[in-house]
N, CA, C and O atoms as CSV, one atom per row, in Angstrom:
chain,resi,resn,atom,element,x,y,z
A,1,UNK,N,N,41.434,-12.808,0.330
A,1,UNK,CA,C,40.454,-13.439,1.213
A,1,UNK,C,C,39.186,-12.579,1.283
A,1,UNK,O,O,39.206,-11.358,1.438
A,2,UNK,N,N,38.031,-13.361,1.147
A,2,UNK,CA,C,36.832,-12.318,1.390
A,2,UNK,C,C,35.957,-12.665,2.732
A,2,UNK,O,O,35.709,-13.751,3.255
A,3,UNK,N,N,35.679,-11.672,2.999
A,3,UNK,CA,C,35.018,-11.502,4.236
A,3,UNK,C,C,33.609,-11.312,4.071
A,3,UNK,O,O,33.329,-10.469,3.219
A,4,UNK,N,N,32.559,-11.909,4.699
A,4,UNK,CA,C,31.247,-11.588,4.269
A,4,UNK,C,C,30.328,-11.547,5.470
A,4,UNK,O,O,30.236,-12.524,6.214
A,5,UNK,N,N,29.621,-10.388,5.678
A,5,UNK,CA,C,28.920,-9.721,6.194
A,5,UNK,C,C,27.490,-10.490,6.366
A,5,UNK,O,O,26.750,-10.387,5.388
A,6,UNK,N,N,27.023,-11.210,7.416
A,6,UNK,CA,C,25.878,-12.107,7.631
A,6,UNK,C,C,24.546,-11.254,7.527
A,6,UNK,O,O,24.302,-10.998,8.706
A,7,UNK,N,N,23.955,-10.911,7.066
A,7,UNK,CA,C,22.780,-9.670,7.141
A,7,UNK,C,C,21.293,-10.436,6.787
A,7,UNK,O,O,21.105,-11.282,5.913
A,8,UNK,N,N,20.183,-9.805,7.854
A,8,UNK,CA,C,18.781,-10.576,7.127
A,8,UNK,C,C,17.945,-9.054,7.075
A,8,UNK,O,O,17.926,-8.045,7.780
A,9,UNK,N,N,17.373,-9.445,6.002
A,9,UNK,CA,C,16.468,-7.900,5.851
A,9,UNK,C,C,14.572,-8.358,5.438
A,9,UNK,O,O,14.185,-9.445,5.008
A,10,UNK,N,N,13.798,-7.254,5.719
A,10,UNK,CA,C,12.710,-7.105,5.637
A,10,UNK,C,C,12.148,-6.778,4.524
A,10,UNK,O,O,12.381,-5.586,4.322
A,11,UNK,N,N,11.496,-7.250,3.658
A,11,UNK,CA,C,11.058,-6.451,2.452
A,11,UNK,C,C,9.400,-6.182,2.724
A,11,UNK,O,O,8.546,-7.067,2.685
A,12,UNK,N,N,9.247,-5.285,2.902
A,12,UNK,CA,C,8.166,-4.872,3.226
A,12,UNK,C,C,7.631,-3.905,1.926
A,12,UNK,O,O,7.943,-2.726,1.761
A,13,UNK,N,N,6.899,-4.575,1.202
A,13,UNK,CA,C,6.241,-3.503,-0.395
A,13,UNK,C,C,4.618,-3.690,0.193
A,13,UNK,O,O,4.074,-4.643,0.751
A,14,UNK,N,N,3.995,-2.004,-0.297
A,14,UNK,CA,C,3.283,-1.875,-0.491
A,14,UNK,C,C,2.795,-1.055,-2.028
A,14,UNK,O,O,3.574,-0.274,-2.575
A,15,UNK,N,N,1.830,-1.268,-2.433
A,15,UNK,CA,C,1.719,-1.063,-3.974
A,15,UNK,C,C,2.490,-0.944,-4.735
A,15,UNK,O,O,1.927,-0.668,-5.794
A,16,UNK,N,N,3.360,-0.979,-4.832
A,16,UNK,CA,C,4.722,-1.589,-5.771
A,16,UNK,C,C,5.798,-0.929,-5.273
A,16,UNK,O,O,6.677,-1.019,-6.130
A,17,UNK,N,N,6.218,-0.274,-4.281
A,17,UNK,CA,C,7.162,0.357,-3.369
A,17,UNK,C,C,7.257,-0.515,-2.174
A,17,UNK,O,O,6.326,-1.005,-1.535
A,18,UNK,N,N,8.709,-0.647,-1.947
A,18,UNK,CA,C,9.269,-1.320,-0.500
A,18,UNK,C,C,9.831,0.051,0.388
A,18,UNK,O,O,10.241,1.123,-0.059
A,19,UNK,N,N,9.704,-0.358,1.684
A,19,UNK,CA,C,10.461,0.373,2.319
A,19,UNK,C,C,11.415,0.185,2.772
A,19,UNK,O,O,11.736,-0.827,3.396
A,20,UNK,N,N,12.465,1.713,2.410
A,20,UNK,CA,C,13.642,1.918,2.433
A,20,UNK,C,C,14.020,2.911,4.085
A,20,UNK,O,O,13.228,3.715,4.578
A,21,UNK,N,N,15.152,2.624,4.563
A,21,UNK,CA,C,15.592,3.093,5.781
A,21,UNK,C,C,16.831,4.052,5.585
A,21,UNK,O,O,17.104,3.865,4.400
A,22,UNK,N,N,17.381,4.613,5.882
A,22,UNK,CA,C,18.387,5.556,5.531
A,22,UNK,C,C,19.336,6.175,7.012
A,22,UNK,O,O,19.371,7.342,7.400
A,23,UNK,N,N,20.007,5.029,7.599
A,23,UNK,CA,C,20.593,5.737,8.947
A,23,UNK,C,C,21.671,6.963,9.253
A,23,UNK,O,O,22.673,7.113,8.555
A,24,UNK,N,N,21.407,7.665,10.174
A,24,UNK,CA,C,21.775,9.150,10.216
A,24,UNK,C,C,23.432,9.055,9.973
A,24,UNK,O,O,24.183,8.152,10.340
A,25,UNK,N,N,23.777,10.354,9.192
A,25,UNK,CA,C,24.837,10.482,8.499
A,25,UNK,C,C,25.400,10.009,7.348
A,25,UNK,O,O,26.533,10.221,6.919
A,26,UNK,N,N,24.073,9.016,6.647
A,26,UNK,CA,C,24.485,8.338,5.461
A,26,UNK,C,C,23.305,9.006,4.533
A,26,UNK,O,O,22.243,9.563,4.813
A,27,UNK,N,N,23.908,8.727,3.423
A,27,UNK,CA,C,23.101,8.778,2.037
A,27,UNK,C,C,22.736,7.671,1.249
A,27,UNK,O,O,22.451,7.811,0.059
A,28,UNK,N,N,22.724,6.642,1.788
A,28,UNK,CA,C,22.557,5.170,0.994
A,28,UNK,C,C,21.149,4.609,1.759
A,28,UNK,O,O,21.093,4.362,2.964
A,29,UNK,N,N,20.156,4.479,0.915
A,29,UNK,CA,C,18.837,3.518,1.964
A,29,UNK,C,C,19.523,2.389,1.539
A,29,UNK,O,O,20.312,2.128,0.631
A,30,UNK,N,N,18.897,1.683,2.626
A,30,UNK,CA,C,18.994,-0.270,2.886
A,30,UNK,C,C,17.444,-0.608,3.101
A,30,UNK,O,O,16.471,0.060,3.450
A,31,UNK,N,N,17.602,-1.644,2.819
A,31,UNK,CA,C,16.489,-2.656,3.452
A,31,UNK,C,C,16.533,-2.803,4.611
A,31,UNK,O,O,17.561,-3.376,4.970
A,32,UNK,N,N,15.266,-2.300,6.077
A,32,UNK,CA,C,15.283,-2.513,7.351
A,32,UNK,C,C,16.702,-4.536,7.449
A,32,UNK,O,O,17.158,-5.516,6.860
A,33,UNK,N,N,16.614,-3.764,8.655
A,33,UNK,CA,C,17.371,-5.167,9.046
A,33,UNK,C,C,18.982,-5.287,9.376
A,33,UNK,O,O,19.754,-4.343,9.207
A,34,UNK,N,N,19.345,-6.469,9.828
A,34,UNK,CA,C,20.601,-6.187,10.635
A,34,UNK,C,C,21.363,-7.556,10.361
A,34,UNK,O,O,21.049,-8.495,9.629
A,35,UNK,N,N,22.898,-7.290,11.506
A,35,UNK,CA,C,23.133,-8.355,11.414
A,35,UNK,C,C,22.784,-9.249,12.821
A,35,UNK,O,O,22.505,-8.935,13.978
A,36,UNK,N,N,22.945,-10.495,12.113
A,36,UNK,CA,C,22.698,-11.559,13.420
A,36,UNK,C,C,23.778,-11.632,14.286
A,36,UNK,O,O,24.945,-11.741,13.910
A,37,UNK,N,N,23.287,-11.554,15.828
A,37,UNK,CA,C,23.756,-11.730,17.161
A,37,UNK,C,C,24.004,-12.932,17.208
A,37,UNK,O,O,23.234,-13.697,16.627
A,38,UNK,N,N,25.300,-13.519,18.004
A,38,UNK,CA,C,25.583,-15.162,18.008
A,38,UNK,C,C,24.608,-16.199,18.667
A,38,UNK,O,O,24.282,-16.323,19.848
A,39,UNK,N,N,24.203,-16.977,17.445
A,39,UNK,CA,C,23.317,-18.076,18.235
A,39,UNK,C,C,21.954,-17.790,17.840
A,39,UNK,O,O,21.180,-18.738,17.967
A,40,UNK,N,N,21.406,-16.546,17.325
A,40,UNK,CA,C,19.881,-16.057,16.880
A,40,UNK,C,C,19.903,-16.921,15.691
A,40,UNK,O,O,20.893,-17.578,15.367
A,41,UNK,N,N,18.450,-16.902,14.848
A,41,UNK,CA,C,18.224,-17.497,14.014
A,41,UNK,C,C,17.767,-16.272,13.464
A,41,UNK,O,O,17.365,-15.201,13.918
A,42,UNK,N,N,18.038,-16.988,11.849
A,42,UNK,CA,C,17.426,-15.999,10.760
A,42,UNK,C,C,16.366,-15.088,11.704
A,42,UNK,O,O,16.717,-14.018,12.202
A,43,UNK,N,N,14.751,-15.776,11.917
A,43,UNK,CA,C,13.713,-15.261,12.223
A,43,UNK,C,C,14.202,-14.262,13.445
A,43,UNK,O,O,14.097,-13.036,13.420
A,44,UNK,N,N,14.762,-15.057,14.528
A,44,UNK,CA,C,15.138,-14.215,15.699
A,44,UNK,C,C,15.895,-13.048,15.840
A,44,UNK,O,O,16.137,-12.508,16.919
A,45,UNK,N,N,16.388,-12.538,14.378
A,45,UNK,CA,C,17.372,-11.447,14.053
A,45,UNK,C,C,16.605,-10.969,13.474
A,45,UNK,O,O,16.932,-9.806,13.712
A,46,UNK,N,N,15.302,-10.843,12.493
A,46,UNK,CA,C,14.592,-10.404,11.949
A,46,UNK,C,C,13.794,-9.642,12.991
A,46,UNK,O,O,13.792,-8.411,12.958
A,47,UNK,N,N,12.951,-10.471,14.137
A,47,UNK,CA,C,12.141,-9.906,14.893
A,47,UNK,C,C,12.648,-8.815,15.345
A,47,UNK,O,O,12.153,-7.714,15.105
A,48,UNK,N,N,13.905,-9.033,16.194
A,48,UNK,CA,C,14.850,-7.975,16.828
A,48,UNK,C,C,15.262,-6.768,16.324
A,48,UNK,O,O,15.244,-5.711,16.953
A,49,UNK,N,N,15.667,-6.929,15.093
A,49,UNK,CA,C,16.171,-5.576,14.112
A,49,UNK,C,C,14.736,-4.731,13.716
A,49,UNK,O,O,14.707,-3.506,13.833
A,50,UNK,N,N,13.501,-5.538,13.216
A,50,UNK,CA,C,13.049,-4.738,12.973
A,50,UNK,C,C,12.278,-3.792,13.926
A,50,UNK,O,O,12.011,-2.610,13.704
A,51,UNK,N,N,11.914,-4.639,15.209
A,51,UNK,CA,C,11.946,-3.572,16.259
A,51,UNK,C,C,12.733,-2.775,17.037
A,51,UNK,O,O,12.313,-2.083,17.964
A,52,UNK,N,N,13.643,-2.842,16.750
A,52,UNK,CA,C,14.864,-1.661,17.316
A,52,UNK,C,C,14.953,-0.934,15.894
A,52,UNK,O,O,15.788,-0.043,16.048
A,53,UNK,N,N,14.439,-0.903,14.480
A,53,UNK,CA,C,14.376,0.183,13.900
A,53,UNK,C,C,13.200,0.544,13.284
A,53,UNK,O,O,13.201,1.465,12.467
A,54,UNK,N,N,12.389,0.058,13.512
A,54,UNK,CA,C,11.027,0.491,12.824
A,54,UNK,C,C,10.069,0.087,14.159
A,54,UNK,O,O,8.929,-0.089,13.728
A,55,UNK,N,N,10.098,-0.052,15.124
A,55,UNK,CA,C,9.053,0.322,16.379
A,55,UNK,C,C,7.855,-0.496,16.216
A,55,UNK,O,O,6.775,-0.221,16.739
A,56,UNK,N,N,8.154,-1.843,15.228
A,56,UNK,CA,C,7.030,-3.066,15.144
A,56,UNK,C,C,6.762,-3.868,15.325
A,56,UNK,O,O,7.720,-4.282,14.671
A,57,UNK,N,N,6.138,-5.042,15.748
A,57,UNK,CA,C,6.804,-6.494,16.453
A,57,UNK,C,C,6.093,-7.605,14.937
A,57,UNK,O,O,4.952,-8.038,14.774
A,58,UNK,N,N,7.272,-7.749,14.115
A,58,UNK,CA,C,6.982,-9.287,13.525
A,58,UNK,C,C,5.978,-9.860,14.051
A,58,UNK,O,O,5.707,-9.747,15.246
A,59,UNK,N,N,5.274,-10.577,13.184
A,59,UNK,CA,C,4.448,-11.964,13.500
A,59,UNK,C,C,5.022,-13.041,12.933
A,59,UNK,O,O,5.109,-13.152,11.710
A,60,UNK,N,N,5.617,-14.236,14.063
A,60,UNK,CA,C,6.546,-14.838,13.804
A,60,UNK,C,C,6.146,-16.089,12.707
A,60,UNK,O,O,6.874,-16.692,11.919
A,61,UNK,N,N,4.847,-16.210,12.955
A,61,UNK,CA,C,4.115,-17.435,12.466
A,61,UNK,C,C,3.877,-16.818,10.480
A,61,UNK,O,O,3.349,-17.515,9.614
A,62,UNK,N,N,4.359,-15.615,10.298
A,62,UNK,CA,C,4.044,-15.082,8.895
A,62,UNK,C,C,5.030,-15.360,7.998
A,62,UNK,O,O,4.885,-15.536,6.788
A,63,UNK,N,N,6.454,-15.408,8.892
A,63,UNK,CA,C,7.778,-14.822,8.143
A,63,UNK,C,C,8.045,-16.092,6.874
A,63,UNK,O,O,7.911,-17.291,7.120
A,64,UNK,N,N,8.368,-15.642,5.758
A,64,UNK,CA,C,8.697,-16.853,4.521
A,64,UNK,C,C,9.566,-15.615,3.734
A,64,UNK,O,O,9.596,-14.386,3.694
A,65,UNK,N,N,10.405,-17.056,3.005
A,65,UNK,CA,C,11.838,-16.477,2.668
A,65,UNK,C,C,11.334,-16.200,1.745
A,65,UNK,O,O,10.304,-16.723,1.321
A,66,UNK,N,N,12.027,-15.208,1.172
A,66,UNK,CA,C,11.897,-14.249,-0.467
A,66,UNK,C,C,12.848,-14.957,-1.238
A,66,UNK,O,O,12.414,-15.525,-2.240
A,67,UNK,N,N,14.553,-15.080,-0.876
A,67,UNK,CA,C,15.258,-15.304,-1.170
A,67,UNK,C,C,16.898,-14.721,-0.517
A,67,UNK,O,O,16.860,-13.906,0.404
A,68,UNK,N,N,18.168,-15.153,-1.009
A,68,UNK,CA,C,19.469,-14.557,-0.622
A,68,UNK,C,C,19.908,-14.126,-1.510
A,68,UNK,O,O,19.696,-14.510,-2.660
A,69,UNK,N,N,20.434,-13.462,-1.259
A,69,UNK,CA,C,21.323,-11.912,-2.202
A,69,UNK,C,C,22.599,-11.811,-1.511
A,69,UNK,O,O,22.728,-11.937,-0.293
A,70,UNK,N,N,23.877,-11.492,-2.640
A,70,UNK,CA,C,24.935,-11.317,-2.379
A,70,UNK,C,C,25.389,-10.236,-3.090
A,70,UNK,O,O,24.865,-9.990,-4.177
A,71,UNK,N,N,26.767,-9.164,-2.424
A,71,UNK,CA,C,27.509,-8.264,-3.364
A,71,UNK,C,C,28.719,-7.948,-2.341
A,71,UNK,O,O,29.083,-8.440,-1.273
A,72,UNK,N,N,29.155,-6.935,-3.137
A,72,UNK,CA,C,30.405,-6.270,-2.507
A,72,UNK,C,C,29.439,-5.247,-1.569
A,72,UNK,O,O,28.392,-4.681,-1.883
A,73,UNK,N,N,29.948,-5.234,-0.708
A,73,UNK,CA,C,29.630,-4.019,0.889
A,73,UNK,C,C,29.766,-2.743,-0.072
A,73,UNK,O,O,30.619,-2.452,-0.912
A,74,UNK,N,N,28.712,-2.150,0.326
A,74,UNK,CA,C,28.695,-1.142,0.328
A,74,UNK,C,C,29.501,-0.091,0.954
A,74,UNK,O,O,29.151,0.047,2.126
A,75,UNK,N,N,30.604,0.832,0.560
A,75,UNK,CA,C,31.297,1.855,1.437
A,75,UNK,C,C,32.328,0.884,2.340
A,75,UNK,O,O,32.817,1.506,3.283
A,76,UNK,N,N,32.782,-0.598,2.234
A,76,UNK,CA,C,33.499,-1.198,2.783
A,76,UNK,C,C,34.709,-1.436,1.633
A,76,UNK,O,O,34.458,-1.408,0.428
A,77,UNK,N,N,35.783,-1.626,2.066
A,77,UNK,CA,C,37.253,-2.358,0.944
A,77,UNK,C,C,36.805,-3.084,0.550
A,77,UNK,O,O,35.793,-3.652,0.959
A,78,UNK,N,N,37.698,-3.389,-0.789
A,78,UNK,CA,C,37.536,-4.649,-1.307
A,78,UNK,C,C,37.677,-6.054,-0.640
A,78,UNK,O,O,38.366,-6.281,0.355
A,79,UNK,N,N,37.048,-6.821,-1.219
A,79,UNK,CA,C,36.809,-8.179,-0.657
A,79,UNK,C,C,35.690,-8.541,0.310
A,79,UNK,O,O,35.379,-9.730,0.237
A,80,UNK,N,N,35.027,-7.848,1.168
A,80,UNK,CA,C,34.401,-7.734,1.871
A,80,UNK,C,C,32.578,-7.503,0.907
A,80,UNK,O,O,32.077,-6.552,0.307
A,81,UNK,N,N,32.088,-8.969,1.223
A,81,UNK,CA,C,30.759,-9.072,0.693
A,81,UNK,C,C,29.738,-9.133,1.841
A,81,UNK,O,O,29.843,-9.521,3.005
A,82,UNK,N,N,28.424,-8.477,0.930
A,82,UNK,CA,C,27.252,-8.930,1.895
A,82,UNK,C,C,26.679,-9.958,1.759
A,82,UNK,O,O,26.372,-10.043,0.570
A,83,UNK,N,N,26.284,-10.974,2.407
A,83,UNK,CA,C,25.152,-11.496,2.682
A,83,UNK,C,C,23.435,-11.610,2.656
A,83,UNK,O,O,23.198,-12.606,3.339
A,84,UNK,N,N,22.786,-11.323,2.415
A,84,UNK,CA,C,21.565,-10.778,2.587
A,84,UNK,C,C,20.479,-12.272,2.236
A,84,UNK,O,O,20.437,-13.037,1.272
A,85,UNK,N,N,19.829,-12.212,3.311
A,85,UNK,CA,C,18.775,-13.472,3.469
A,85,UNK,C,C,17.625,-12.289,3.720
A,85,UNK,O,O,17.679,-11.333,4.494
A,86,UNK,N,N,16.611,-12.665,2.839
A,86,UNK,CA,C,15.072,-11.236,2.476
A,86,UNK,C,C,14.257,-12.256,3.079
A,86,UNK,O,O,14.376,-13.415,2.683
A,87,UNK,N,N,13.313,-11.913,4.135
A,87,UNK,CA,C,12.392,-12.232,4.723
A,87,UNK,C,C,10.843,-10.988,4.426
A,87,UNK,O,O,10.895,-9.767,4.573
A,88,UNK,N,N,9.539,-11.851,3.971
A,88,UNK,CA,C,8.421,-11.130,3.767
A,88,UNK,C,C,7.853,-11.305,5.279
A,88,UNK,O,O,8.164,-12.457,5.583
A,89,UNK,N,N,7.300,-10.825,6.158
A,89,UNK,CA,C,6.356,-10.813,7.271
A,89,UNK,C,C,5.376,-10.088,7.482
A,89,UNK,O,O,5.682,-8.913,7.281
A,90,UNK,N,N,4.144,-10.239,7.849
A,90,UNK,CA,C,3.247,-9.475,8.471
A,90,UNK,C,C,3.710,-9.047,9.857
A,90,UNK,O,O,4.662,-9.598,10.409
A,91,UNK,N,N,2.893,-7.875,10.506
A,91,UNK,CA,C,3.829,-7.007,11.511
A,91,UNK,C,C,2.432,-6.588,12.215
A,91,UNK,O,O,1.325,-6.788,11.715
A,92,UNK,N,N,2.751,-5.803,13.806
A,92,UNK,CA,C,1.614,-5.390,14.211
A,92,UNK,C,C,2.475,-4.298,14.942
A,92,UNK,O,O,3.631,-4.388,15.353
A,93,UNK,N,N,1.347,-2.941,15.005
A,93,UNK,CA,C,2.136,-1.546,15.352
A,93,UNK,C,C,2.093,-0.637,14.182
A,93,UNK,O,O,1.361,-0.750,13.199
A,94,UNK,N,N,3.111,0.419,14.456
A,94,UNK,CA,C,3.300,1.273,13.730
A,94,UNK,C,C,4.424,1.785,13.100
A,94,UNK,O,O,5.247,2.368,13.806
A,95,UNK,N,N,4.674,1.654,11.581
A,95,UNK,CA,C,6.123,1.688,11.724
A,95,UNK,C,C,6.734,3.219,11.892
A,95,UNK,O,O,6.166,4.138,11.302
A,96,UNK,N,N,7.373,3.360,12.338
A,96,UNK,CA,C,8.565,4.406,12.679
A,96,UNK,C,C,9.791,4.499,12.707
A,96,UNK,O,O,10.400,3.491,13.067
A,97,UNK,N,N,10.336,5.350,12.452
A,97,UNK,CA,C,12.334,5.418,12.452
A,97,UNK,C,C,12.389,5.338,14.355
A,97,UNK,O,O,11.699,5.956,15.165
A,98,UNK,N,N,13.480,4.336,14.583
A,98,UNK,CA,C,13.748,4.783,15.942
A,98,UNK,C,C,15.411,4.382,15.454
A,98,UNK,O,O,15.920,4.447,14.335
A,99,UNK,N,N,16.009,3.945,16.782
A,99,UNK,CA,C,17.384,3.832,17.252
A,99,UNK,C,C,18.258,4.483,16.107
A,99,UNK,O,O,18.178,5.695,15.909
A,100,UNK,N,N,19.271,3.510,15.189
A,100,UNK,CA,C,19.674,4.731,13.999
A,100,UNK,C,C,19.501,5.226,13.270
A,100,UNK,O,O,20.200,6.041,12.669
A,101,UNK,N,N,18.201,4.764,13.057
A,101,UNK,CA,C,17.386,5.244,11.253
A,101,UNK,C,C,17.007,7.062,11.676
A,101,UNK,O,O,16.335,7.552,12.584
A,102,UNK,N,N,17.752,7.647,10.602
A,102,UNK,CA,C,16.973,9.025,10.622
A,102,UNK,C,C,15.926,9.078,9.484
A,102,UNK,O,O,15.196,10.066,9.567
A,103,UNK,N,N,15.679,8.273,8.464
A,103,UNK,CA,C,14.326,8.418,7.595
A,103,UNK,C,C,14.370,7.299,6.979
A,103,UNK,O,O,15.230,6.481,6.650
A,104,UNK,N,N,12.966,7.471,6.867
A,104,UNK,CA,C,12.087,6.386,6.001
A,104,UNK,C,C,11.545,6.598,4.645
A,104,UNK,O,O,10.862,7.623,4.648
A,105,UNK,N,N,11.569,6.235,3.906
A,105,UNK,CA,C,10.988,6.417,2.479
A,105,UNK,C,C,10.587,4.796,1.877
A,105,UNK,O,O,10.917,3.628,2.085
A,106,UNK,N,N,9.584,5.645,0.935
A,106,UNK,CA,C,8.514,4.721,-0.109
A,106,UNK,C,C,9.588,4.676,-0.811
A,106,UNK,O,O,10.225,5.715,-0.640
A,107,UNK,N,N,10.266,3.722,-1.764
A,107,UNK,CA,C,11.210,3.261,-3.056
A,107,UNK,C,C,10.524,2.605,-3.982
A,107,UNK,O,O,9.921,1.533,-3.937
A,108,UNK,N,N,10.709,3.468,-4.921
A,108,UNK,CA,C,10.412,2.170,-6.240
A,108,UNK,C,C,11.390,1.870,-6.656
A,108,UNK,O,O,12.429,2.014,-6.012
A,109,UNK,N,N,11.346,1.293,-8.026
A,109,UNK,CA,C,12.383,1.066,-8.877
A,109,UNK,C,C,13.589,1.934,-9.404
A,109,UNK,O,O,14.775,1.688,-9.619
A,110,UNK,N,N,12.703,3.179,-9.536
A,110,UNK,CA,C,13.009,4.265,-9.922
A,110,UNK,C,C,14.298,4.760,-9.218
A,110,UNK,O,O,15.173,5.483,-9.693
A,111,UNK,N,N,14.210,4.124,-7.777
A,111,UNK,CA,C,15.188,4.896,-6.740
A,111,UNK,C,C,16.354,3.496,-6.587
A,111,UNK,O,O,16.976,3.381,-5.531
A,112,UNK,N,N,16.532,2.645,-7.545
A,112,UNK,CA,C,17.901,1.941,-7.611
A,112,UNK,C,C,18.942,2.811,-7.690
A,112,UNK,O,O,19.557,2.308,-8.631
A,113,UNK,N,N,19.191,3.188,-7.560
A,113,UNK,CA,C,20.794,4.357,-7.895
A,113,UNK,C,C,20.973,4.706,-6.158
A,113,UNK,O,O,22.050,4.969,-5.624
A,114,UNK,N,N,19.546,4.628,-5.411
A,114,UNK,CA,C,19.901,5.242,-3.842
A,114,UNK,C,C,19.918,4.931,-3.285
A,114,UNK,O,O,19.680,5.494,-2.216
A,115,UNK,N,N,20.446,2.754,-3.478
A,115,UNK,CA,C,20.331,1.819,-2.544
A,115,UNK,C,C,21.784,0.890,-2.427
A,115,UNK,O,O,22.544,0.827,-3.394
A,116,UNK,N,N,21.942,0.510,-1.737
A,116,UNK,CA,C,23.351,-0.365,-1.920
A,116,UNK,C,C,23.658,-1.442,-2.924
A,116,UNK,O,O,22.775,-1.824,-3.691
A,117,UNK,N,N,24.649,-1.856,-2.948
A,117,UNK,CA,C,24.787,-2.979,-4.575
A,117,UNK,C,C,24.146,-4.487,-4.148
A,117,UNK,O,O,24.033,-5.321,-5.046
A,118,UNK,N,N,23.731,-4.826,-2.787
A,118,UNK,CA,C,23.005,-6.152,-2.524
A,118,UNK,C,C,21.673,-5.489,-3.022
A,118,UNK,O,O,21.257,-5.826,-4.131
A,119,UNK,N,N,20.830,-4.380,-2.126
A,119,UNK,CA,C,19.610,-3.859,-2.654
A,119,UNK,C,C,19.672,-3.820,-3.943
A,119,UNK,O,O,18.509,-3.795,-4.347
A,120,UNK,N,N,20.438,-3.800,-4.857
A,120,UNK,CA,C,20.061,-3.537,-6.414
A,120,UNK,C,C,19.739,-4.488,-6.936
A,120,UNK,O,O,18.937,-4.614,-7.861
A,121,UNK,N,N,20.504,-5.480,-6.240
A,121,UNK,CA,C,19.900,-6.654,-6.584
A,121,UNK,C,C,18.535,-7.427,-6.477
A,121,UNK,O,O,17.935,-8.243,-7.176
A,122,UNK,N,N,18.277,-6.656,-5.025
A,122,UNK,CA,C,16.963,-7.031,-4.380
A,122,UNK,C,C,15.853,-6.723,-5.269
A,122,UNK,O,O,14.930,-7.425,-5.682
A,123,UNK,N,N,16.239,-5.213,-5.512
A,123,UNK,CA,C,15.543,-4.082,-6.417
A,123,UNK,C,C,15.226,-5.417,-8.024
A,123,UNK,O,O,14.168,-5.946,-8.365
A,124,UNK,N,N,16.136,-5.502,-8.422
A,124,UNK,CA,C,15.964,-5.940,-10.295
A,124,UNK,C,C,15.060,-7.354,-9.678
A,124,UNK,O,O,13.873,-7.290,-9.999
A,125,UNK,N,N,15.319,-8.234,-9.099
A,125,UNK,CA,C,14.509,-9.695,-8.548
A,125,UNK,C,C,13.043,-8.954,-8.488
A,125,UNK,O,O,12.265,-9.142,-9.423
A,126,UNK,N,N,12.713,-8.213,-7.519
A,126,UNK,CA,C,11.497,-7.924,-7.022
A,126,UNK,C,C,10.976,-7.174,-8.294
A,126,UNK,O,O,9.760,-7.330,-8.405
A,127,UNK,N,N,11.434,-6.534,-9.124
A,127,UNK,CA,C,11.097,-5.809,-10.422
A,127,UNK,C,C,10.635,-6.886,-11.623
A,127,UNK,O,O,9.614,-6.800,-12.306
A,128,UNK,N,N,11.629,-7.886,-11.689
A,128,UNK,CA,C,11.263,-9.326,-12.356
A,128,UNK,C,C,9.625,-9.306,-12.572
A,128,UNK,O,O,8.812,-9.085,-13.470
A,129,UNK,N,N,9.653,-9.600,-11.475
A,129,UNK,CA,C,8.407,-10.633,-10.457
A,129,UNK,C,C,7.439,-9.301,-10.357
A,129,UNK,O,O,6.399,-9.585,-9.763
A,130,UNK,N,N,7.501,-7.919,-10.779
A,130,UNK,CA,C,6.178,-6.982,-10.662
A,130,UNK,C,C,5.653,-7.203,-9.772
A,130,UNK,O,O,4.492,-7.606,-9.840
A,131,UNK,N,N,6.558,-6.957,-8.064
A,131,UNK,CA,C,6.402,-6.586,-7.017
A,131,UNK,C,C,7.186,-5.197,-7.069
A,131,UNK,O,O,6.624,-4.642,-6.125
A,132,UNK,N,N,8.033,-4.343,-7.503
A,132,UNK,CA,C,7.783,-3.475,-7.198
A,132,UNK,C,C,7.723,-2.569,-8.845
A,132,UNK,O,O,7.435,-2.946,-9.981
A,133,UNK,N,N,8.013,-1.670,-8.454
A,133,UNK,CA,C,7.127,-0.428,-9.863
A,133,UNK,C,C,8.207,0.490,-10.127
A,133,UNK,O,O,8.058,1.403,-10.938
């Protein structure tokens, strides 16, 4: 039986680098973002996550889908897949690590090996398409 992990994430690239989040005690960046609370919508889990980890408030009227991505969980047993619905948005503020994120980093392409097996996926799509470098 597989179990799958509901997750929406942020892809936020600037000049051909997205940003990557890295929460304390791990060695794996992710794509900002979380899972959905019962009853939120895509957007409404988006807004929420990314201000409880990057200290920014979405602009709700921006958000358009990138696309969904699937894999095996990262650091979870077998059977157990992610989910991943990629949302692009414009944002207002400043971003910052808060609640679990202990760092932030610029990623290119280059840094597929230091992201989870849904991000790799994210990673080769967005590489396609020469959004990122």
């Amino acid at each position: 039986m597989t179990t799958t992990i509901d997750k929406i994430a942020w892809l936020h690239l600037v000049d051909g680098q997205i940003l990557g989040a890295r929460s304390k005690g791990k060695d794996t960046y992710y794509i900002p973002g979380g899972k959905r609370d019962p009853g939120e919508s895509d957007a409404d889990t988006l807004i929420r996550e990314i201000r409880e980890e990057l200290s920014v408030r979405i602009k709700p009227d921006t958000i358009s889908h990138f696309g969904t991505f699937e894999a095996d969980a990262h650091g979870k047993s077998e059977g157990i897949r992610v989910k991943m619905a990629c949302y692009q948005a414009d944002f207002e503020g400043n971003v910052s690590a808060a609640s679990e994120i202990e760092e932030l980093n610029w990623l290119g392409y280059k840094d597929r090996d230091k992201v989870s097996p849904v991000s790799q996926i994210i990673f080769d799509r967005l590489h396609e398409l020469k959004l990122l470098k």
